[in-house]
N, C-alpha and C positions, 0 to 999 in steps of 0.2 A: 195508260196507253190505250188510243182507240183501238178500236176493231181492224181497220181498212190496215193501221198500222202492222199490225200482228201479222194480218195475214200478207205483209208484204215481205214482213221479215221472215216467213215460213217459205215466203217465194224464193226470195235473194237464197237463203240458202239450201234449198231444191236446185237450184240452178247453178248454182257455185260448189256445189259438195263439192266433187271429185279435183276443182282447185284447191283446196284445202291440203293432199296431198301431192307430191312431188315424181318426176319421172324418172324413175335409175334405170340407168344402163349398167350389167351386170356382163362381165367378162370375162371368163374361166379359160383356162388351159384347153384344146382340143383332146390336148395326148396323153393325160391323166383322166378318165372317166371319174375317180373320186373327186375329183376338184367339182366336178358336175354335182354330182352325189351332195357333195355338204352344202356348195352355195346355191341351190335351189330351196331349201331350207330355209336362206334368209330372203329369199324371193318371196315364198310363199307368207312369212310372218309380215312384210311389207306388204301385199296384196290385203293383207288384214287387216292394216293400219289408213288402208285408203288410196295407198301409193300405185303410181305406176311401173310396171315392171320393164324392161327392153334388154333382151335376151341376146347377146352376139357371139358366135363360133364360128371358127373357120377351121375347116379338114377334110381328110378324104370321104369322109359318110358321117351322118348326124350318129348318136350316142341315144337310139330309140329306147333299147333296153331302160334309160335313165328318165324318167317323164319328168315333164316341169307341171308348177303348178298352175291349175286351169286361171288364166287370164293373162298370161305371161306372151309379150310378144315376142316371139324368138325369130332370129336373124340369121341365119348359116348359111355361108358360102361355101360350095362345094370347091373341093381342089382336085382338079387333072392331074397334074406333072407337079410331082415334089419326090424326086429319086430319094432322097436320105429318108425320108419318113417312109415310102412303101421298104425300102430294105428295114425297116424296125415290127414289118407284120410281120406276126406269127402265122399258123397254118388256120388258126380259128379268125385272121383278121382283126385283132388286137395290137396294140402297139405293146412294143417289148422293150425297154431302154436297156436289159440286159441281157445280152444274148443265153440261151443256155447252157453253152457250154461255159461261161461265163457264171453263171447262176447257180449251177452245179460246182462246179469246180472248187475242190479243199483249200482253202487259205486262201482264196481269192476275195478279197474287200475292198478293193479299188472303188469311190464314190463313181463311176464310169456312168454310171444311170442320166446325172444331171448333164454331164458335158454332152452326153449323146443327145437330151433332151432339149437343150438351147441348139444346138446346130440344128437337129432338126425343127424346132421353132420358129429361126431363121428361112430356112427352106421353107416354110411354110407360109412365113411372111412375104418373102419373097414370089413364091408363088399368088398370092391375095394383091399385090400391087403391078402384078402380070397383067394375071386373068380376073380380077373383080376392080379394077381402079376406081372407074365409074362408081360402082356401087358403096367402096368405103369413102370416094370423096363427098357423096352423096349424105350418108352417116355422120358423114364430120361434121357438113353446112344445115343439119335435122336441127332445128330449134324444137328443145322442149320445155314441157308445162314448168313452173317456178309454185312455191309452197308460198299462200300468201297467210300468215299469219298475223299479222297486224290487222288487217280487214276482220277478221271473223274474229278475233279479238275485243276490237272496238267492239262492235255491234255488240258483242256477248255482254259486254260492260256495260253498256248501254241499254239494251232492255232487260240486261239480269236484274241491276239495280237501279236500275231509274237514267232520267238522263240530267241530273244534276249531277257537277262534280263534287268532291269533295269537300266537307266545310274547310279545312285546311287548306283547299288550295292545289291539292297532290292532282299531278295528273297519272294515266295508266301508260304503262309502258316508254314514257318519255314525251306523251303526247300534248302539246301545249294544253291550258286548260282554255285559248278561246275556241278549238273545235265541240269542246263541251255545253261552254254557253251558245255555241253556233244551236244547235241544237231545242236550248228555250223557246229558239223564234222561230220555228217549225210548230205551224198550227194548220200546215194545208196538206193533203196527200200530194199534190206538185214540188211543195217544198222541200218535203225528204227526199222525191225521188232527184232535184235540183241538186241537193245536201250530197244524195249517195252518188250520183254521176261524176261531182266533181270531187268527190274523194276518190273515185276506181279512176276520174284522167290521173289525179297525183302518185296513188299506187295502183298502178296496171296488175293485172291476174298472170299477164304473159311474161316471160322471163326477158330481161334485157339480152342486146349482144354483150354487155359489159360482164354476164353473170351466167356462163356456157353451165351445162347440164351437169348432175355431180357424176363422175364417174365411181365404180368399184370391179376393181380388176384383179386378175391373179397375178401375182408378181415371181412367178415361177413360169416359165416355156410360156411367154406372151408378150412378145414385141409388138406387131400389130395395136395390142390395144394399148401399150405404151407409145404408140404413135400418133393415135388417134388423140390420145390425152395431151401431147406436144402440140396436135394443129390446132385444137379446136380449145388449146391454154384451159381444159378445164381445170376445176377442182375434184380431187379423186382420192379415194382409201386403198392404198396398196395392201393385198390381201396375201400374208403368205400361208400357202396351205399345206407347208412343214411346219418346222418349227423357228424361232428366231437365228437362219443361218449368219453364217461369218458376214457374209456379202450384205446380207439385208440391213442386220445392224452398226454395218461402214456406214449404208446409206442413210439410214436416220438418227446417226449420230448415237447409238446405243453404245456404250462401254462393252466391249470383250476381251478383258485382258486373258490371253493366254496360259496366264502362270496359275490360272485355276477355274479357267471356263472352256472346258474341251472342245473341239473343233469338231461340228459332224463329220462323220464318218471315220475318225479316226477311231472308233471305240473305245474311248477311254471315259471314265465319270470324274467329276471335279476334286479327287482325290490324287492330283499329279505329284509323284516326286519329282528326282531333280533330272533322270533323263524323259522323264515323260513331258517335262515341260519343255523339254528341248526339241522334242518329237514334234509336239501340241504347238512350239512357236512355227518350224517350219510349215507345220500343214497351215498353219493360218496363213502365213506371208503366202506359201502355196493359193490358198483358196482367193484371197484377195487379187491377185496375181491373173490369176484363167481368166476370173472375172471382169478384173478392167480392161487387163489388155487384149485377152481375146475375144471375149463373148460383144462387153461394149465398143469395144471397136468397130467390129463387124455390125454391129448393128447401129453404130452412130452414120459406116458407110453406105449402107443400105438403105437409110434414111436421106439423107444427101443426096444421092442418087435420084432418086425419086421425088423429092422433094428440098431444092437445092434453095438452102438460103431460109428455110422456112421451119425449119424445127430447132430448137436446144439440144445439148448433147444430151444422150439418152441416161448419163448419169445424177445430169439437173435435173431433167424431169424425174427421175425416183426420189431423190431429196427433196425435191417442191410437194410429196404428198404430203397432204392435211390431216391424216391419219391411217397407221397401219395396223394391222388386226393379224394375230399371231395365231394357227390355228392349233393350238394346245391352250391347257385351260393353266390361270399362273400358276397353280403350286404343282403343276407335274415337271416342268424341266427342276433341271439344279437353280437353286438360285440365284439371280446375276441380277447387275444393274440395268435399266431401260430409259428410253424417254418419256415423257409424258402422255405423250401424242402413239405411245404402243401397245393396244388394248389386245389383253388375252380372248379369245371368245371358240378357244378350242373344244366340241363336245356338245354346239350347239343343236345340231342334230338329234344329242341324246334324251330320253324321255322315259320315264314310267310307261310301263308295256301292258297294254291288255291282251288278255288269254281267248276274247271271244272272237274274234279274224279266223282262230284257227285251233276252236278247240275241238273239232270232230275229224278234225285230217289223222292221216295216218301218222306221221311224224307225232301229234301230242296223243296217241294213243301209245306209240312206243315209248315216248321219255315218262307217263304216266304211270306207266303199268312196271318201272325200271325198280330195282334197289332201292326203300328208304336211304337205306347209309350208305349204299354207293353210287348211286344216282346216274349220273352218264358223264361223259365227256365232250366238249366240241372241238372237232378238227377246221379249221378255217384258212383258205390259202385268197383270200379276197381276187383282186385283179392283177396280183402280180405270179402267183404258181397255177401255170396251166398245167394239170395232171398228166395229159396223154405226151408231153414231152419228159414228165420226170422219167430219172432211171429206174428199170425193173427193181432193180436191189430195193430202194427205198421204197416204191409200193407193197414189194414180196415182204418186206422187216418189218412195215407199219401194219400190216395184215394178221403178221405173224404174231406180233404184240397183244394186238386188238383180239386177237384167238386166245391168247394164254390168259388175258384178263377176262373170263368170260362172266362174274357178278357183276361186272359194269357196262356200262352200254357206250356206244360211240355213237355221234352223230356228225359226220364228215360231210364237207360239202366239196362236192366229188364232181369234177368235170372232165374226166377221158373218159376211153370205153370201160365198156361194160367188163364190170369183175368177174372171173370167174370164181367159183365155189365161194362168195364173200361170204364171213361170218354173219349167228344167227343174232350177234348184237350186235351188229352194225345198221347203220341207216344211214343210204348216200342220198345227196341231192344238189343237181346244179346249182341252185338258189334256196337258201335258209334265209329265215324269218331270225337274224341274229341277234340283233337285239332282246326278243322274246325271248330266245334261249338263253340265254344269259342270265338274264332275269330270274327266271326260273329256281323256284325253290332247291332242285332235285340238280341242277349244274355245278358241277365239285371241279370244274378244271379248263379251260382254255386254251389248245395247241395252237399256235397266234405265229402267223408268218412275220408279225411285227410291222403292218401298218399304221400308220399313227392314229386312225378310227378306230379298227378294231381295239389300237391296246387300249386307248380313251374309252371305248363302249364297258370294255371289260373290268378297269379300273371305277366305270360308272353305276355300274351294278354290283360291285365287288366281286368278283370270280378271278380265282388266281392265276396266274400263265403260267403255261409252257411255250416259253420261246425256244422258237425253230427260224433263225433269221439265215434267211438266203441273201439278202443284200447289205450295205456296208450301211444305209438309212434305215433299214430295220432293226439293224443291232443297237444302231445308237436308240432309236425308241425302246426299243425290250430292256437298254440299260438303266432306262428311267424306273422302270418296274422292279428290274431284281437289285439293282441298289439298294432299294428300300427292301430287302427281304416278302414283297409280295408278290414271290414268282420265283420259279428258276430256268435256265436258259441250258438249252443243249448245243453245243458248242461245234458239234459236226454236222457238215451239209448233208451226208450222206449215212444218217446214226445206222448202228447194226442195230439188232429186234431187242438185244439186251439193253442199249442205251433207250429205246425207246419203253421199252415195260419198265427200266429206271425211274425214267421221268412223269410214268404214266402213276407208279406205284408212291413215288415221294409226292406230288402233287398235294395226297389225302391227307398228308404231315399237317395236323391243327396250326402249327405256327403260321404258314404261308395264308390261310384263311384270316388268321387273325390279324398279320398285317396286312392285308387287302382291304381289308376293312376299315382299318385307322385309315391307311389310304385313300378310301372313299370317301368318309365322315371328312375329312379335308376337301376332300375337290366335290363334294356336294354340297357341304354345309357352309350354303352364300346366300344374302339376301335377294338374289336376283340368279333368273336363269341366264345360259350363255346367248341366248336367241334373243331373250330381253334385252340385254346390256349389248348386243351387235347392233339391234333393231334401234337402243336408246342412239348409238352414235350415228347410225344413216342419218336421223334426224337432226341430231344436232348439226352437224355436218351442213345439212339443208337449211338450217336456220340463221348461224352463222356465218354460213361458208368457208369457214379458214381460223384456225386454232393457235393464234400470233403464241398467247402464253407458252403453249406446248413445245416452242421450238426456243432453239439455244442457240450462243452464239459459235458453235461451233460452225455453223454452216457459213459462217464468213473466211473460218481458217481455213487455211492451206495444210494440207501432210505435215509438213516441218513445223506451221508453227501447232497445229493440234498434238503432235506428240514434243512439244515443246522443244525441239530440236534446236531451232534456235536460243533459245534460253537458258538450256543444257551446253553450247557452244561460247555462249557470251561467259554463262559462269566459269567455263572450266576456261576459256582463256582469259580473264580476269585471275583464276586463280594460277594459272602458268605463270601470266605476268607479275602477280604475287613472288611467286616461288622462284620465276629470273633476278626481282629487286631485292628479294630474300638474300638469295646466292652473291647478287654480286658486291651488296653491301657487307656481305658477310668476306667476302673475297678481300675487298676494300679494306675494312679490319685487320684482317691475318696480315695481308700485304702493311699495312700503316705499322702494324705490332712489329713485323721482321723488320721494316726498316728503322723502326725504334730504338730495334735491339743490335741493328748491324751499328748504328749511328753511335750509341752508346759502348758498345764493344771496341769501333775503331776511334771514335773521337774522343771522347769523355772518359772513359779508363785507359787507355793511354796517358795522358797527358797526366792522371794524377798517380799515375806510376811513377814517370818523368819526376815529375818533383819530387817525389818522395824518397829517389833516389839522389835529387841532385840535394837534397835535405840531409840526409844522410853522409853525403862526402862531405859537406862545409856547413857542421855544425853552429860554427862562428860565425856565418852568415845568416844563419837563422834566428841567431839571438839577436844581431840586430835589427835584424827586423821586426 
């Protein structure tokens, strides 16, 4: 290879790097800040990779507290007027999908959080096709950058190993072998640059209109960017940042049979008897039910509206994604069937913790200096218990607790006011470093409001739980945990001081450590991290565009014929009309036999009665004969 050569190939790609990488639009929920929280995550591992990032939210004020990673270009449209959403703040300006009295309330488990949350979702779409029209039609018609990997391919092939092809014959990638011999007759620096112009007119660096930008959206409270996905027909990864609910796996064709795969929010784990599956089938028809006809409805109108004649129904567009991504890691739920195309990548977020961020604060001077063998505690109420609303009882009981265990320490992450007389092992703070704690050699226990991060973070570092679930979505998470006896759950909203020094004291029980632990050595021990295997399928995603194998034919059936209704229908009337020609050949029979018997009774013994008596008067006429 000449010189002038080399240095032209160090040009091309100085000048090309950042096409090598692909641009995603990333599209979270407004009104779950954790949604924010994890899928920046996979922002930033992309930004690693070379990619381009494009950041979109729409709500009443950005989510500053949560930073994105520096290169990310974020898109937020503020919203004015969206009545249903502002009646969902709290006093702190948060969104609340469950009201408090609600949240508090004994025996109260209604899933009520999600139906509040798609109405207001709507409202908020609604609002964005108001007052930002412009700006999202704008987003729609954004042509972005396309991943050329064939081009930098070639070349790599090309001066890695020479520019002869193969003695075989073989070419790279599928590439005929005469662009290879094109190449022998390349003896000028005009010639290559002749060579490489008309290979970038054949493949361009710029994405076609035939091949719209990949999307990755959150497929919980996010109309909007399921709209955006219907005009501008991209290709997109539906991201749910639960767990695989009812609805989601209608939509990708995921098996959930009822009779042993519990329905969130019901509370129940995959060990149904025979009224629990009775229970577990209505809330499914239930769950299925809100969703198509109410939620997709509304927003199939909503779209029409605005855009009439121009979108797919909003339930096509969920079934057309090319991959969904389930934000639990697979061996935590129960085990069920999925599709191919439904990758776990729950816990990406999580990672080995270092101690030096924070090891001269006051916080690791307390958990330091705490109990070898009793170590501390963490209390955690994330985004969904704001303190200064809870009831006195429960702060005065949790206080009180936390006083009588005085060889252990607690470390609460504490957002009302200011306690008075708080014990002298206690350590409150709006914002803990949780992870870290967890981590933490001297960490003997977990009080976990039961969001599906924390109980992931805790399961990630093995520290056992005490569930304390205020919502009907929390309990089904903490049920994944004490299933497996790595944890246990306190059952009332509002425990007294003794339920809580209960839970605080059984916690230290060696068993729950130990299955915490099996339960870790499973959901760690993978050849790949979660942020690896998310970040593998953005790519692939990019490179393919669309994953034909991964999908089944179910998406051609209809209701009746996927639960074979019709074939249930043909068989059992094939077997009526069986059991009619049964019956009436059999009828036929009886009937043929009685008249056999009537014909023989009045015909045929009669008559040899008759004789036998006229035989008997005229002896002498029988001898003649």
């Amino acid at each position: 290879m000449t010189t002038y050569t080399l240095f032209l190939f160090i040009f091309i790609l100085s000048i090309f790097d950042e096409s090598f990488g692909a641009n995603i639009l990333i599209s979270p929920s407004w009104l779950s800040p954790v949604h924010r929280f994890t899928m920046r995550e996979l922002a930033a591992e992309l930004l690693k990779r070379n990619h381009s990032v494009t950041w979109l939210e729409y709500g009443l004020r950005p989510h500053d507290s949560i930073l994105l990673p520096k290169g990310v270009e974020e898109i937020f449209l503020r919203i004015e007027n969206a009545p249903r959403v502002t009646a969902l703040l709290n006093p702190k300006g948060k969104i609340q999908l469950t009201s408090n009295s609600q949240l508090w309330q004994e025996n109260f488990w209604e899933p009520v959080e999600k139906t509040n949350g798609w109405l207001a979702s709507l409202d908020l779409c609604r609002a964005v096709l108001k007052e930002h029209k412009n700006a999202f039609d704008k987003l729609v018609q954004r042509e972005f950058a396309a991943v050329v990997v064939y081009l930098f391919f070639l070349l790599l092939r090309i001066f890695g190993q020479g520019l002869w092809p193969h003695p075989t014959g073989s070419t790279h990638k599928g590439l005929p072998v005469s662009h290879f011999l094109a190449f022998r007759r390349i003896s000028s620096f005009w010639g290559f640059v002749f060579f490489f112009l008309k290979l970038v007119s054949a493949h361009p660096f710029t994405q076609s209109k035939d091949q719209p930008p990949t999307l990755y959206i959150d497929d919980l409270y996010n109309p909007c960017a399921l709209l955006h996905v219907g005009l501008q027909k991209s290709l997109f990864v539906y991201w749910s940042m639960t767990g695989l609910r009812t609805e989601s796996a209608w939509a990708n064709q995921s098996p959930s049979p009822p009779s042993y795969i519990p329905v969130p929010g019901t509370g129940l784990t995959d060990e149904l008897g025979f009224w629990s599956r009775i229970y577990n089938l209505f809330a499914y028809l239930r769950e299925l039910y809100i969703y198509q006809h109410l939620i997709l409805r509304r927003m199939d109108k909503l779209f029409e509206k605005h855009y009439p004649n121009k979108v797919p129904e909003s339930f096509a567009i969920e079934r057309n994604a090319s991959i969904n991504f389930v934000n639990n890691p697979p061996i935590f739920d129960f085990a069920r069937p999925y599709m191919p195309r439904v990758n776990f990548v729950g816990g990406l977020h999580c990672r080995n913790q270092s101690k030096n961020k924070w090891a001269d604060t006051k916080l690791a001077q307390f958990i330091n200096t705490s109990n070898e063998e009793r170590g501390f505690i963490l209390i955690t109420g994330g985004f969904t218990i704001q303190w200064a609303n809870a009831p006195k009882d429960v702060i005065e009981n949790l206080l009180g607790a936390i006083r009588e265990m005085n060889d252990t320490r607690f470390v609460w992450q504490y957002n009302g006011p200011a306690l008075q007389n708080p014990p002298s092992n206690l350590f409150t703070a709006e914002w803990l470093p949780q992870q870290q704690l967890l981590a933490h050699p001297k960490c003997k226990g977990h009080l976990s409001h039961g969001g599906l991060n924390s109980v992931i973070e805790s399961v990630w570092h093995g520290t056992p739980i005490i569930g304390w679930p205020l919502t009907a979505t929390a309990k089904d998470n903490l049920l994944r945990v004490t299933a497996r006896q790595a944890g246990l759950m306190i059952e009332q909203k509002r425990p007294t001081e003794k339920q809580f020094l209960s839970a605080f004291k059984r916690i230290y029980i060696k068993f729950y450590k130990e299955e915490m632990l099996v339960f870790q050595d499973m959901l760690i021990d993978v050849p790949y991290t979660e942020l690896n295997h998310s970040a593998f399928w953005v790519e692939f995603i990019v490179r393919h565009q669309e994953v034909p194998h991964a999908r089944s034919g179910a998406d051609d059936l209809n209701i009746f014929q996927y639960f074979l209704v019709d074939v249930t229908l043909f068989l059992i009337g094939c077997t009526l009309l069986s059991i009619w020609l049964l019956l009436n050949l059999l009828k036929l029979t009886v009937r043929f036999l009685c008249w056999t018997i009537i014909y023989l009774k009045c015909c045929v013994i009669p008559n040899k009665s008759k004789k036998s008596v006229i035989e008997k008067k005229d002896p002498i006429a029988k001898k003649k004969d």
